[in-house]
Backbone and ligand atoms as CSV (ligand in chain L), in Angstrom:
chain,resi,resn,atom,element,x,y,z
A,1,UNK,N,N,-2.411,-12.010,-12.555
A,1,UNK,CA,C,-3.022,-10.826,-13.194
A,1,UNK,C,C,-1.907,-9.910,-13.681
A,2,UNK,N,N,-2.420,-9.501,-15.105
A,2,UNK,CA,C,-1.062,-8.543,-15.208
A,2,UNK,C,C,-1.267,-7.262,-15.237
A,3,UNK,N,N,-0.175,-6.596,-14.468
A,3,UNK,CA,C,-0.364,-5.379,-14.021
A,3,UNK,C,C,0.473,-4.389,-15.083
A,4,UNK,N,N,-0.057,-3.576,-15.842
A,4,UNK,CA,C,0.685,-2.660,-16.460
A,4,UNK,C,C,1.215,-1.883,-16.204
A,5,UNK,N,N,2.634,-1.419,-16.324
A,5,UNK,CA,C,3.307,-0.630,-15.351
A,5,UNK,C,C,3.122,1.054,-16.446
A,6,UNK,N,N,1.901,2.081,-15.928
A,6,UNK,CA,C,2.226,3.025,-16.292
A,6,UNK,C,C,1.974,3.914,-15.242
A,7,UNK,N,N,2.422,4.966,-15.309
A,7,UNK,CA,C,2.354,6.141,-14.321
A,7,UNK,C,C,0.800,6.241,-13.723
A,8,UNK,N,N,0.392,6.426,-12.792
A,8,UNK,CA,C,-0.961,6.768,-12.065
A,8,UNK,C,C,-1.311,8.253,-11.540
A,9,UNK,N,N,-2.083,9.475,-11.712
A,9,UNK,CA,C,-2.173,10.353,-10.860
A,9,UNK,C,C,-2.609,9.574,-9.528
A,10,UNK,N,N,-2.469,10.014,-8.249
A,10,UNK,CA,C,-3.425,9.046,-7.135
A,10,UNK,C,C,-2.999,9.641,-6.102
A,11,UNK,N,N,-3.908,10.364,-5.172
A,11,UNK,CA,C,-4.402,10.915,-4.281
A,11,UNK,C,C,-5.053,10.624,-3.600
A,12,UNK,N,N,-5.197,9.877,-2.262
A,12,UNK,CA,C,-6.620,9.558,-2.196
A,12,UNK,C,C,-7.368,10.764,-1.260
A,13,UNK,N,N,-6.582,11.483,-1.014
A,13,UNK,CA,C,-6.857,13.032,0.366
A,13,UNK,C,C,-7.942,14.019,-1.339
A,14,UNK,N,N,-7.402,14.371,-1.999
A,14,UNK,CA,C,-7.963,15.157,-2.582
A,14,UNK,C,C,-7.887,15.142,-4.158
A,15,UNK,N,N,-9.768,15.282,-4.201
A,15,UNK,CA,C,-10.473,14.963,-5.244
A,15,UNK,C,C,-10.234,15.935,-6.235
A,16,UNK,N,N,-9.602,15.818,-7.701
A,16,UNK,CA,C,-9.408,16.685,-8.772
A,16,UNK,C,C,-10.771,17.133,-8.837
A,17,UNK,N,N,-10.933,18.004,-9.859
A,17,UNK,CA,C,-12.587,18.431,-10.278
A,17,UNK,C,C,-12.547,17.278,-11.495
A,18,UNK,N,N,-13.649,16.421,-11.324
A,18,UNK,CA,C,-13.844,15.362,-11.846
A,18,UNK,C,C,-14.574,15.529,-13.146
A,19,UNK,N,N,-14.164,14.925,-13.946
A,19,UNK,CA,C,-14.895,14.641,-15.578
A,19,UNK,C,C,-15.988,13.755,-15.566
A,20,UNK,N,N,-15.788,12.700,-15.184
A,20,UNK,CA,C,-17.016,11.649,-14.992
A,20,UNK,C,C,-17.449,10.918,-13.438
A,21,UNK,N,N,-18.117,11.423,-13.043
A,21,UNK,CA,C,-18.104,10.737,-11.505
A,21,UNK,C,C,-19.433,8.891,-12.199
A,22,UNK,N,N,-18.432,7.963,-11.030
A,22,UNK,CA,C,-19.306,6.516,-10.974
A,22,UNK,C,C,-19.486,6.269,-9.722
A,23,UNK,N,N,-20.710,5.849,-9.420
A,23,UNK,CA,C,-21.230,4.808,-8.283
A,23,UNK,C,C,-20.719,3.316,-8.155
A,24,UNK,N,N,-19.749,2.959,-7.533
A,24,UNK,CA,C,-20.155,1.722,-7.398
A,24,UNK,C,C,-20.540,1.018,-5.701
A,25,UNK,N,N,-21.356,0.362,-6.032
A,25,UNK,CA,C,-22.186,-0.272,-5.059
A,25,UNK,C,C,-22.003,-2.065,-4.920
A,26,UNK,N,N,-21.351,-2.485,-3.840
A,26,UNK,CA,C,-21.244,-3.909,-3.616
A,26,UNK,C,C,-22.375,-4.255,-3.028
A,27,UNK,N,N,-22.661,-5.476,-3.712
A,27,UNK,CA,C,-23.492,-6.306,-3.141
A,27,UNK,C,C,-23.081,-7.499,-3.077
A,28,UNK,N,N,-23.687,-8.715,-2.237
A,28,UNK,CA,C,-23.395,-10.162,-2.121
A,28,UNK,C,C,-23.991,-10.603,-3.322
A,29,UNK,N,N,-23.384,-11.171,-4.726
A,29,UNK,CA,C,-21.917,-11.193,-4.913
A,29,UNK,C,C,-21.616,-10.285,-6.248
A,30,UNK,N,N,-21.789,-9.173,-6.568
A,30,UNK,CA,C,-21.548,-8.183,-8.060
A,30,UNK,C,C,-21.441,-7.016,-7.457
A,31,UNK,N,N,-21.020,-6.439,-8.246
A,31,UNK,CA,C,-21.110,-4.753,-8.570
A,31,UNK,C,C,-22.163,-4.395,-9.168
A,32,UNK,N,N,-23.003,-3.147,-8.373
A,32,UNK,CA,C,-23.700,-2.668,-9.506
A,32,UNK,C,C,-23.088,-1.316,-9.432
A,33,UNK,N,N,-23.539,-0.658,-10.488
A,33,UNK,CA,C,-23.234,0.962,-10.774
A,33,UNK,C,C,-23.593,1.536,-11.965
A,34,UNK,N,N,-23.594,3.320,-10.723
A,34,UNK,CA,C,-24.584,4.142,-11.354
A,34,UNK,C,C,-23.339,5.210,-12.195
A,35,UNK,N,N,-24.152,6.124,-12.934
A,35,UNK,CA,C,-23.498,7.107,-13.818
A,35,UNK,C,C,-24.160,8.190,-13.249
A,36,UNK,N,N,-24.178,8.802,-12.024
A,36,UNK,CA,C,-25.392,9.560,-11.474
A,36,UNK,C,C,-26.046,10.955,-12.204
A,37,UNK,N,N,-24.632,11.173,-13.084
A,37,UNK,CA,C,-24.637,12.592,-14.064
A,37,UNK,C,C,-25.634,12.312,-15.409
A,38,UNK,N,N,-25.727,10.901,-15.882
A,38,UNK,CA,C,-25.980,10.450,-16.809
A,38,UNK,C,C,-27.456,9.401,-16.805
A,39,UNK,N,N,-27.640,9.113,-15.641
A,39,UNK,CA,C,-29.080,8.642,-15.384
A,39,UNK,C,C,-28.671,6.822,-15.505
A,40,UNK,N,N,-27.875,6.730,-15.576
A,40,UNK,CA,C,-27.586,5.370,-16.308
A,40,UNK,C,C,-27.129,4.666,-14.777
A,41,UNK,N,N,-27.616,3.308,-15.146
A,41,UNK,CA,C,-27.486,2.144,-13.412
A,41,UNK,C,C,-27.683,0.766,-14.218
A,42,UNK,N,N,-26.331,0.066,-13.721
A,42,UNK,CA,C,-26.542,-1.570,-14.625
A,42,UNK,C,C,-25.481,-2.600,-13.159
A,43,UNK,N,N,-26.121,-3.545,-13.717
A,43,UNK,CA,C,-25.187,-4.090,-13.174
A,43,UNK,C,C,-24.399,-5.088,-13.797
A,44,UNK,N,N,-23.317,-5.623,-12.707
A,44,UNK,CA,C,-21.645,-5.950,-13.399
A,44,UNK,C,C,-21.746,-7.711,-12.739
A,45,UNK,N,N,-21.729,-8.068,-13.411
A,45,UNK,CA,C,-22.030,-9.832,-13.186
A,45,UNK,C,C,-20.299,-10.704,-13.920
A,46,UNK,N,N,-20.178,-11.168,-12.565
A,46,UNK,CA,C,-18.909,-12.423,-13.753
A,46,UNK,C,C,-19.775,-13.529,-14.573
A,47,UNK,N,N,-18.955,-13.630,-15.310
A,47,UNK,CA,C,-19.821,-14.314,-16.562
A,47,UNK,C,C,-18.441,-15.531,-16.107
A,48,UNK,N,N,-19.421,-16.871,-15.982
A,48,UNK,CA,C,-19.243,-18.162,-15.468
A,48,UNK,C,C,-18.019,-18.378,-16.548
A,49,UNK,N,N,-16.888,-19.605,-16.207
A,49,UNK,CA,C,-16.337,-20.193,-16.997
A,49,UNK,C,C,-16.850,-20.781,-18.172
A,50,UNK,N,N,-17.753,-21.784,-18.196
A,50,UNK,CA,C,-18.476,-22.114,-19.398
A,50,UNK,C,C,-18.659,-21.010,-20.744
A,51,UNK,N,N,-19.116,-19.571,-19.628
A,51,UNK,CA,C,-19.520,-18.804,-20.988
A,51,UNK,C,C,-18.372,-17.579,-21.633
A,52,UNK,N,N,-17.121,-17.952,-21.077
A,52,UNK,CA,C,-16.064,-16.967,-21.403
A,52,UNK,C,C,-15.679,-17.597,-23.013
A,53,UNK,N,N,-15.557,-16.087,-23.576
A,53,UNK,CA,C,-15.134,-15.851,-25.057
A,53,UNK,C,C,-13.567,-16.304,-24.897
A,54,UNK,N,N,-12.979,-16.688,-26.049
A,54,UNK,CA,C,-11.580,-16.504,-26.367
A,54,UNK,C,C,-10.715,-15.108,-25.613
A,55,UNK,N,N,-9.791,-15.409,-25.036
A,55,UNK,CA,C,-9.260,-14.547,-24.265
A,55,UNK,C,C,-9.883,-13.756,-23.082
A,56,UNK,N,N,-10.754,-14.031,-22.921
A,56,UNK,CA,C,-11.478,-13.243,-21.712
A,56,UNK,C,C,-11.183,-14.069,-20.746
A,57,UNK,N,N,-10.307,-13.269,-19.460
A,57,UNK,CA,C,-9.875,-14.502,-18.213
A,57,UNK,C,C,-10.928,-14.429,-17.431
A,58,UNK,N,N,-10.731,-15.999,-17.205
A,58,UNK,CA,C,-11.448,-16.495,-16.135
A,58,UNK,C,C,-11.319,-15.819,-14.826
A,59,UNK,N,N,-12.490,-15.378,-14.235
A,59,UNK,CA,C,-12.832,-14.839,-12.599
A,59,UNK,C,C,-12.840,-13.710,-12.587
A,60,UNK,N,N,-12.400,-12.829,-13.656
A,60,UNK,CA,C,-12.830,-11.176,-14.287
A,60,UNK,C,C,-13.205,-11.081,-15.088
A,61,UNK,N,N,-13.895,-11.531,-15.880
A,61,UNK,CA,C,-14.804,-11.144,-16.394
A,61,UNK,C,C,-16.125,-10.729,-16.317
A,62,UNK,N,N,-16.464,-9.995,-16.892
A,62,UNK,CA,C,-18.093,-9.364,-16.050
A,62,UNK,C,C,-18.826,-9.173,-17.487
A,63,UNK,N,N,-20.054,-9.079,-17.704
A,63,UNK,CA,C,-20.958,-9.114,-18.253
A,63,UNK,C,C,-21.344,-7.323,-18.701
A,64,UNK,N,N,-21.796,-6.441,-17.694
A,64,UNK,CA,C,-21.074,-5.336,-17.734
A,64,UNK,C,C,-20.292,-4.180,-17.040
A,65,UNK,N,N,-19.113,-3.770,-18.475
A,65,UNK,CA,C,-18.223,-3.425,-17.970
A,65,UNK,C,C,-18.181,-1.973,-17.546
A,66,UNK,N,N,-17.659,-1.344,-16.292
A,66,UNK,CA,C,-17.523,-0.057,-16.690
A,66,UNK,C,C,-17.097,0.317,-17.407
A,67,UNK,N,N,-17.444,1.812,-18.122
A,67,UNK,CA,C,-16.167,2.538,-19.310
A,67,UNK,C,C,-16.475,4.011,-19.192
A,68,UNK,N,N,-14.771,3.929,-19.246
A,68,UNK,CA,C,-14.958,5.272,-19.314
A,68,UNK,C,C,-13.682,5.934,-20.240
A,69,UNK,N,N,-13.539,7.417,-20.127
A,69,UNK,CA,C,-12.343,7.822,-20.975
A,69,UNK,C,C,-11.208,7.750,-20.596
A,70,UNK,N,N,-10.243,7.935,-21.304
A,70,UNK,CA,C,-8.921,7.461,-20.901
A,70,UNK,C,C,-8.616,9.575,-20.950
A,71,UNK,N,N,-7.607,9.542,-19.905
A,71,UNK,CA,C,-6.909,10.981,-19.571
A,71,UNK,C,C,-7.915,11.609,-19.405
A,72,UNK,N,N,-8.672,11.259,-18.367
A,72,UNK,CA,C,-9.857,12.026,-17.788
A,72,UNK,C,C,-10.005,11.813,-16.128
A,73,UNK,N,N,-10.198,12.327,-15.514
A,73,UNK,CA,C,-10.092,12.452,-13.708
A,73,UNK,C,C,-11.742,11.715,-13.907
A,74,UNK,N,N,-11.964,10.159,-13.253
A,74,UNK,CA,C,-12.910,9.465,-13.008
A,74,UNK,C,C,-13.093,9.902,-11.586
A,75,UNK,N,N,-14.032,10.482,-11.155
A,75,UNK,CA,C,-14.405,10.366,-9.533
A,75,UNK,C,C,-15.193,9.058,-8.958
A,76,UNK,N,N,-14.824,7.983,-7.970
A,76,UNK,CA,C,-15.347,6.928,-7.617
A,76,UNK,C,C,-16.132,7.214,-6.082
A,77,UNK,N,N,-17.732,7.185,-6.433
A,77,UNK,CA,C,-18.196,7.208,-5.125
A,77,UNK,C,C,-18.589,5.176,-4.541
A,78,UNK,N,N,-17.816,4.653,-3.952
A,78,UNK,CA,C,-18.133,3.873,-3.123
A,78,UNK,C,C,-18.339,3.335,-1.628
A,79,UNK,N,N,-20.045,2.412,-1.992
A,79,UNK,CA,C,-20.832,2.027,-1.176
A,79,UNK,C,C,-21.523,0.987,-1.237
A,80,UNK,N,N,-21.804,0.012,-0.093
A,80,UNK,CA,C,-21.986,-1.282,-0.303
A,80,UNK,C,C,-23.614,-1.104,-0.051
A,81,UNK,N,N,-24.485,-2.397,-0.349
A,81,UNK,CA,C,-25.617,-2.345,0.128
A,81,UNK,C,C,-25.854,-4.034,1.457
A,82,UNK,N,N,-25.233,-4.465,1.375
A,82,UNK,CA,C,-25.217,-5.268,2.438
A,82,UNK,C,C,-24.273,-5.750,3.351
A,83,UNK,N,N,-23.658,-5.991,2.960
A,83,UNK,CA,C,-22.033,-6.252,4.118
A,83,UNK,C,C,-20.909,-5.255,3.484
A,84,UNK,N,N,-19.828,-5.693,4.225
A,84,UNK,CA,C,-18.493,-4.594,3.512
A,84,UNK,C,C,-18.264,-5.643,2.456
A,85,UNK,N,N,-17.835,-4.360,1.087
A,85,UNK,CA,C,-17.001,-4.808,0.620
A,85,UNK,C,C,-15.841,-4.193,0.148
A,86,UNK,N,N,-14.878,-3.814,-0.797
A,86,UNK,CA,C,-13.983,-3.048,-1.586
A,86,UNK,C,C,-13.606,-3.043,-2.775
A,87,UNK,N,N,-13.369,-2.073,-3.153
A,87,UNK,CA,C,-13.425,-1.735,-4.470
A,87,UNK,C,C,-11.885,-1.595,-4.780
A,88,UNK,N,N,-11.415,-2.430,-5.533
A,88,UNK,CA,C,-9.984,-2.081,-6.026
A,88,UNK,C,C,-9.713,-2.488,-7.359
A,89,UNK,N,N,-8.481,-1.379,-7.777
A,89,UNK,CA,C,-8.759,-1.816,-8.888
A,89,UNK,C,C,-6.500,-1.320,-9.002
A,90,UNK,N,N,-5.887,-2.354,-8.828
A,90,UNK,CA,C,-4.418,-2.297,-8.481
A,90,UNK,C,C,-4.031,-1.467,-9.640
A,91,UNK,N,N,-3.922,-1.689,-11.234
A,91,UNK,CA,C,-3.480,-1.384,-11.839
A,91,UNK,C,C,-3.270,0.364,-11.233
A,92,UNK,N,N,-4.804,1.085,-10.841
A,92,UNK,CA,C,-4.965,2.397,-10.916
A,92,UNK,C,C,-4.434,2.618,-9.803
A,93,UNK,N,N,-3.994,1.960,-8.710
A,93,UNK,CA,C,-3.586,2.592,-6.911
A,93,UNK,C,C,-5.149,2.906,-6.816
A,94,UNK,N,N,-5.900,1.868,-6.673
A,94,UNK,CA,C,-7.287,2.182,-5.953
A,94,UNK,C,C,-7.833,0.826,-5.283
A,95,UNK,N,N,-7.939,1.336,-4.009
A,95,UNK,CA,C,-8.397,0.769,-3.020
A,95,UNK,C,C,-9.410,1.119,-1.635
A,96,UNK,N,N,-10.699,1.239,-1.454
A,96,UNK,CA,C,-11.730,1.830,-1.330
A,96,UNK,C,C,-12.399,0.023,-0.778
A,97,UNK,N,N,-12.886,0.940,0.494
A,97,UNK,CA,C,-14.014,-0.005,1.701
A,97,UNK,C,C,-15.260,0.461,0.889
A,98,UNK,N,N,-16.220,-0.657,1.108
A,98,UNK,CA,C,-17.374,-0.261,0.452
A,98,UNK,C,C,-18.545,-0.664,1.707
A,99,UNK,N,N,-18.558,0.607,2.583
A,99,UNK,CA,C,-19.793,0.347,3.814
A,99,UNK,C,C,-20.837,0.590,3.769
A,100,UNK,N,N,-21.504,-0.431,4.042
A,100,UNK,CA,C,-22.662,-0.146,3.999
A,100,UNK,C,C,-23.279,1.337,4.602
A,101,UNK,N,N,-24.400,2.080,4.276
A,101,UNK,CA,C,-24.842,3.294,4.257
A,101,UNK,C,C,-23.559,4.543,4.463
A,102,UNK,N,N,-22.941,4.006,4.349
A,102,UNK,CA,C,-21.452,5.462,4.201
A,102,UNK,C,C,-21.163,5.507,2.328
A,103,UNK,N,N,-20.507,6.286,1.787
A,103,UNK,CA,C,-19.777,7.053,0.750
A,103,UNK,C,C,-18.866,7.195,0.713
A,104,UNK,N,N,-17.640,6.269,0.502
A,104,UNK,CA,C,-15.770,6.638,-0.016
A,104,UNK,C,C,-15.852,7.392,-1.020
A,105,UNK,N,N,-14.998,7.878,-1.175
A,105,UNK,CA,C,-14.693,8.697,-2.374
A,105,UNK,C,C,-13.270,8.005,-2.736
A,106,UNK,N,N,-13.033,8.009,-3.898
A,106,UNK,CA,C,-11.755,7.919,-4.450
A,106,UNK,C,C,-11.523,8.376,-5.933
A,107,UNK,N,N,-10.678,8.349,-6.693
A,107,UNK,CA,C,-10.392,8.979,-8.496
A,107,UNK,C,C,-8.698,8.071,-8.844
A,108,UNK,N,N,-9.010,8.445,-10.104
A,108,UNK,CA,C,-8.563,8.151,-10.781
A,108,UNK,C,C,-8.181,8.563,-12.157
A,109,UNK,N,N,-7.225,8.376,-13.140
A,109,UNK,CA,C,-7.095,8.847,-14.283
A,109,UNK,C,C,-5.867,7.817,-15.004
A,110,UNK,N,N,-6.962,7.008,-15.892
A,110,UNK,CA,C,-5.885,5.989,-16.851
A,110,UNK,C,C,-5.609,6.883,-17.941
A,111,UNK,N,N,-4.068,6.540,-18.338
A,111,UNK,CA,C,-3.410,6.950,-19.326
A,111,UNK,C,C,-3.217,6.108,-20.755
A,112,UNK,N,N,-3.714,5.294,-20.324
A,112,UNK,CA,C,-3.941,4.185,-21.621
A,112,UNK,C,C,-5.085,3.877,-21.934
A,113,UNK,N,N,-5.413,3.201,-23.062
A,113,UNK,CA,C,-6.995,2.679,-23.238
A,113,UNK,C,C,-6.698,1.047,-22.768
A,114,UNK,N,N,-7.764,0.475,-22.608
A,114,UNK,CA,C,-7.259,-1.272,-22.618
A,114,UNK,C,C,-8.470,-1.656,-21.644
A,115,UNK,N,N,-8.065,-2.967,-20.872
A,115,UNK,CA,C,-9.171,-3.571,-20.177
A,115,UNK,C,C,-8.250,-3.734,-18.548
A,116,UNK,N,N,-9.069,-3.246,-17.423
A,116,UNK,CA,C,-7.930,-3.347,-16.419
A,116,UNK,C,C,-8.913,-3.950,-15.572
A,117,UNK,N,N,-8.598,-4.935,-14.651
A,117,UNK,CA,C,-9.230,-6.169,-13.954
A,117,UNK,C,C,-9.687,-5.311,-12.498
A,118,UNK,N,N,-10.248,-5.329,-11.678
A,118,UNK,CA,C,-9.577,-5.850,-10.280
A,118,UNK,C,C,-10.575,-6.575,-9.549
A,119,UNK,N,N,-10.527,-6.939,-8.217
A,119,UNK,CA,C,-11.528,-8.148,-7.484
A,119,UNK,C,C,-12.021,-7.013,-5.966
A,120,UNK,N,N,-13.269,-7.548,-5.747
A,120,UNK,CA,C,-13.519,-7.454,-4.219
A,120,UNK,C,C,-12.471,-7.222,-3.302
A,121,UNK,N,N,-11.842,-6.789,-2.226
A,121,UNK,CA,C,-10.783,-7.148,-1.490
A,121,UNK,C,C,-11.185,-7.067,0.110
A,122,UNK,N,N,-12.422,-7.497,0.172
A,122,UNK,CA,C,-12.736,-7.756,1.639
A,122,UNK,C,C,-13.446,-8.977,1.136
A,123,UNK,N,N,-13.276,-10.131,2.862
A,123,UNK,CA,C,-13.636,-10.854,2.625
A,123,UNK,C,C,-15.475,-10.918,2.347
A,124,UNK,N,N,-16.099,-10.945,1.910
A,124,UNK,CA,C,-17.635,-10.519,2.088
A,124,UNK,C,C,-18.626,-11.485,1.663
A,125,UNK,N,N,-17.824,-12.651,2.259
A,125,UNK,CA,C,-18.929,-14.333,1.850
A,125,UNK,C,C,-18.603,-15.428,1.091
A,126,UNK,N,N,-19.266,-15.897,0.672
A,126,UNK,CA,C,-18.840,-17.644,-0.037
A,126,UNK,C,C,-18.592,-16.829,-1.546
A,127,UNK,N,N,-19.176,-16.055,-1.829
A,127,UNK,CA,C,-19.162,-16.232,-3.569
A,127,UNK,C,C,-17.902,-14.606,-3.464
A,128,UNK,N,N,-16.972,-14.342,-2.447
A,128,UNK,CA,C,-16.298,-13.026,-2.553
A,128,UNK,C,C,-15.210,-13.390,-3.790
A,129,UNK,N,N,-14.641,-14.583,-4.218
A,129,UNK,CA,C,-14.386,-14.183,-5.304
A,129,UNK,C,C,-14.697,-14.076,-6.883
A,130,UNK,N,N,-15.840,-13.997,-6.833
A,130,UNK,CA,C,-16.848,-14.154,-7.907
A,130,UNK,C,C,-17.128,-12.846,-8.070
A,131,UNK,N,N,-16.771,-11.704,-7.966
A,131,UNK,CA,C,-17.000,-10.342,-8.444
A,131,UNK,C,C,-16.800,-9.491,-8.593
A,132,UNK,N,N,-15.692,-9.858,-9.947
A,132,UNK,CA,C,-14.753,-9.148,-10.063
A,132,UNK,C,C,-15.035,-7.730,-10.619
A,133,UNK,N,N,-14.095,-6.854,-10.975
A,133,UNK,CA,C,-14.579,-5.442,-11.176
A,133,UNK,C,C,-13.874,-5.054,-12.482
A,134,UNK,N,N,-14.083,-4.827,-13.828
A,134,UNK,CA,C,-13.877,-4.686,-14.697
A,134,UNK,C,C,-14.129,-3.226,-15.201
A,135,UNK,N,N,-12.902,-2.458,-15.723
A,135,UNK,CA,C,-13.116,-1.145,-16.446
A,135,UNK,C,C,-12.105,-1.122,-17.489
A,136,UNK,N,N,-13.223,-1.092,-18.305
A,136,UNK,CA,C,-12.572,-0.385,-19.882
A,136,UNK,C,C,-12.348,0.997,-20.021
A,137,UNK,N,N,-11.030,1.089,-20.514
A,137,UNK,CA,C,-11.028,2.808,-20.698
A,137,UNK,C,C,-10.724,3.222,-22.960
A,138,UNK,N,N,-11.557,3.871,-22.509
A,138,UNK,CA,C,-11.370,4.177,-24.259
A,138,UNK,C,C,-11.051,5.423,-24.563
A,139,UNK,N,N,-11.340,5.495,-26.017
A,139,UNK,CA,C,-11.230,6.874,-26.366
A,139,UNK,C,C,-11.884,7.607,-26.260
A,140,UNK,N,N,-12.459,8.908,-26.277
A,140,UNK,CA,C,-13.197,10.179,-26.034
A,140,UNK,C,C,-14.262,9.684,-27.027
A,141,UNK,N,N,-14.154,9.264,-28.533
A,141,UNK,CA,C,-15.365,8.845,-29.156
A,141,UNK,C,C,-15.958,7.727,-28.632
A,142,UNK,N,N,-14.899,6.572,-28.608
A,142,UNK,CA,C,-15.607,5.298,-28.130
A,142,UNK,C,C,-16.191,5.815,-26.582
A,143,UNK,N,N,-15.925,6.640,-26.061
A,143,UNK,CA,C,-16.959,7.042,-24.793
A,143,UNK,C,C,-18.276,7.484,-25.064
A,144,UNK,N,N,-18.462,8.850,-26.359
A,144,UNK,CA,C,-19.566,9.138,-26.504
A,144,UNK,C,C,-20.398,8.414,-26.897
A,145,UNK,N,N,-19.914,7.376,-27.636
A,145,UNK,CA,C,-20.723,5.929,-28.300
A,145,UNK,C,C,-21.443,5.182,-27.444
A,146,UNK,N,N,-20.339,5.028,-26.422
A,146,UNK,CA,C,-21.319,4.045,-25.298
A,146,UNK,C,C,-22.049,4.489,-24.283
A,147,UNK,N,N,-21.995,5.854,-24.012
A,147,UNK,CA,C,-22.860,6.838,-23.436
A,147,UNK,C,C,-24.433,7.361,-24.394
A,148,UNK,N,N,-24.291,7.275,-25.588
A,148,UNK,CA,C,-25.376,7.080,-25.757
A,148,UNK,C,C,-26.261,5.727,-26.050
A,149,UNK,N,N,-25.582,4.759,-26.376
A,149,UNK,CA,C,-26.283,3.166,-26.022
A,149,UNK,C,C,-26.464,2.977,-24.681
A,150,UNK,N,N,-26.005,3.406,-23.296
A,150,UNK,CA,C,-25.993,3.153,-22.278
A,150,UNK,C,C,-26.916,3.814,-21.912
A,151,UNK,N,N,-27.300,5.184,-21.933
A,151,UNK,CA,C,-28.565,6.221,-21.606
A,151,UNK,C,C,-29.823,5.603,-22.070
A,152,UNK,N,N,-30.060,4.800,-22.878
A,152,UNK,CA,C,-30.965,3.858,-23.191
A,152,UNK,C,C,-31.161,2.646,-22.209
A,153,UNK,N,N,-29.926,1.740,-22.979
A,153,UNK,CA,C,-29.588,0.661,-22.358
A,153,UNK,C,C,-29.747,0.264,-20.568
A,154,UNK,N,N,-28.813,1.024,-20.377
A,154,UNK,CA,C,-29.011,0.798,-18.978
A,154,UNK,C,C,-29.390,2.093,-18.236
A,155,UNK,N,N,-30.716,2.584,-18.968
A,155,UNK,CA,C,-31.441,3.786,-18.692
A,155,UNK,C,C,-32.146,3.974,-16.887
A,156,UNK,N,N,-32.168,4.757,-16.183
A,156,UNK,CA,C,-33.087,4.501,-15.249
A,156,UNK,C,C,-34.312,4.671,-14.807
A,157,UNK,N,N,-35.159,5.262,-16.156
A,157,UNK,CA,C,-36.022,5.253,-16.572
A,157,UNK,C,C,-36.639,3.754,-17.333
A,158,UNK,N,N,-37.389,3.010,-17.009
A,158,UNK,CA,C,-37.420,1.769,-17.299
A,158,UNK,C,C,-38.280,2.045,-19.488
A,159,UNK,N,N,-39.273,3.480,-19.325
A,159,UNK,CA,C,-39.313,3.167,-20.411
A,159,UNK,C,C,-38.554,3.592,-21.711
A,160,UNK,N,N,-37.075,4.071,-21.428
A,160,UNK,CA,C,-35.775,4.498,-21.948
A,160,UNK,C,C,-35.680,2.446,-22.430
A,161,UNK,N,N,-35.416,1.970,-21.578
A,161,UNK,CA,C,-35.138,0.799,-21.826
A,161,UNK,C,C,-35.734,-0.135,-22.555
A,162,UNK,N,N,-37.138,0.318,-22.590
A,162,UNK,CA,C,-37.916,-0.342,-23.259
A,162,UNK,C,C,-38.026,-0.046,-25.084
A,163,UNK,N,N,-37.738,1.045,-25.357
A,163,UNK,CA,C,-37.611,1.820,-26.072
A,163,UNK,C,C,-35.964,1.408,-26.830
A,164,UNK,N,N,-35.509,1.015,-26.525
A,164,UNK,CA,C,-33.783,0.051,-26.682
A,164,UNK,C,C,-34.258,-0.962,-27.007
A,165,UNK,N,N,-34.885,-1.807,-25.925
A,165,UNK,CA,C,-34.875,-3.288,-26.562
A,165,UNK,C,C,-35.883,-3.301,-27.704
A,166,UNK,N,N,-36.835,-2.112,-28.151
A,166,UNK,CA,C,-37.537,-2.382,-29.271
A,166,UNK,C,C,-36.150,-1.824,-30.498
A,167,UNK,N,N,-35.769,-0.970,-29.979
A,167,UNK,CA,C,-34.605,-0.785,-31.431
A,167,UNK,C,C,-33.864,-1.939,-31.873
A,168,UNK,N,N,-32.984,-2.183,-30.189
A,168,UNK,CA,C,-32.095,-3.430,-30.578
A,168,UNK,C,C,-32.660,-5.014,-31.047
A,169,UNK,N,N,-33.925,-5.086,-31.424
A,169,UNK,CA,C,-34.642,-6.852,-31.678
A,169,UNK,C,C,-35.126,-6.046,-33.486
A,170,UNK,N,N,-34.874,-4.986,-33.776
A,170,UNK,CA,C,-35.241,-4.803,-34.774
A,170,UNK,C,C,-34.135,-5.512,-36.028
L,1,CU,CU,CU,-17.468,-8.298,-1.918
């Protein structure tokens, strides 16, 4: 995996005042996660070898990705829903237990845009390396873009969603 060597803010004692806070939630074997500010909850699936695009590596890839802005304080609330798992994501210095009915906190702030990998890091069953954790960081527009396809999309209101898939088959 390649690790990009740029500077990290990283704290894990104390939380900046955060721009975008995310949920993520382990389960046996994906990520799901919420946008709790934003109403928005999807979940993050590796997408099998067979179905990987040109350049997309094998065993991180996910179906969907988080995103968020780049030079912005991300607040990470993680929590598992069935066994432990963890949330890491090396590039950022983040590394976070994901227990069941407890709340880690951790943050972050990428300085670049790009695609940054990371995996489970507890052992948490047969399929633990099958779910991997993928975040895109973009620009401030490409954020507002996918914040409003996503408030639909992966609305938590089911008829937000319904209301999407009639736009998007049009
Ligand atoms: Cu796991």
């Amino acid at each position: 995996m390649a690790v990009p060597s740029f500077k990290i803010l990283y704290k894990q004692d104390t939380i900046p005042k955060s721009d975008v806070t995310i949920k993520a939630i382990g389960y046996q074997w994906y990520w799901g996660y919420e946008y709790p500010d934003e109403n928005i909850i999807f979940e993050s699936y590796m997408i099998k070898e067979e179905d990987l695009k040109e350049n997309q590596p094998r065993l991180l890839t996910v179906d969907n990705e988080v995103v968020v802005p780049v030079n912005k304080v991300i607040k990470v609330l993680i929590t598992a829903n069935d066994v432990l798992h963890a949330w890491a994501l090396p590039s950022f210095g983040v590394k976070r237990d994901a227990v069941p009915g407890r709340i880690n906190e951790t943050w972050f702030k990428a300085e670049k845009v790009g695609t940054y990998y990371g995996q489970c890091s507890e052992l948490c069953g047969i399929q633990h390396a099958f779910m991997p954790i993928t975040v895109r960081v973009v620009t401030d527009e490409e954020y507002a873009q996918w914040l409003a396809e996503a408030k639909m999309k992966f609305a938590k209101e089911p008829i937000l969603q319904n209301e999407y898939k009639k736009l998007a088959s049009k």
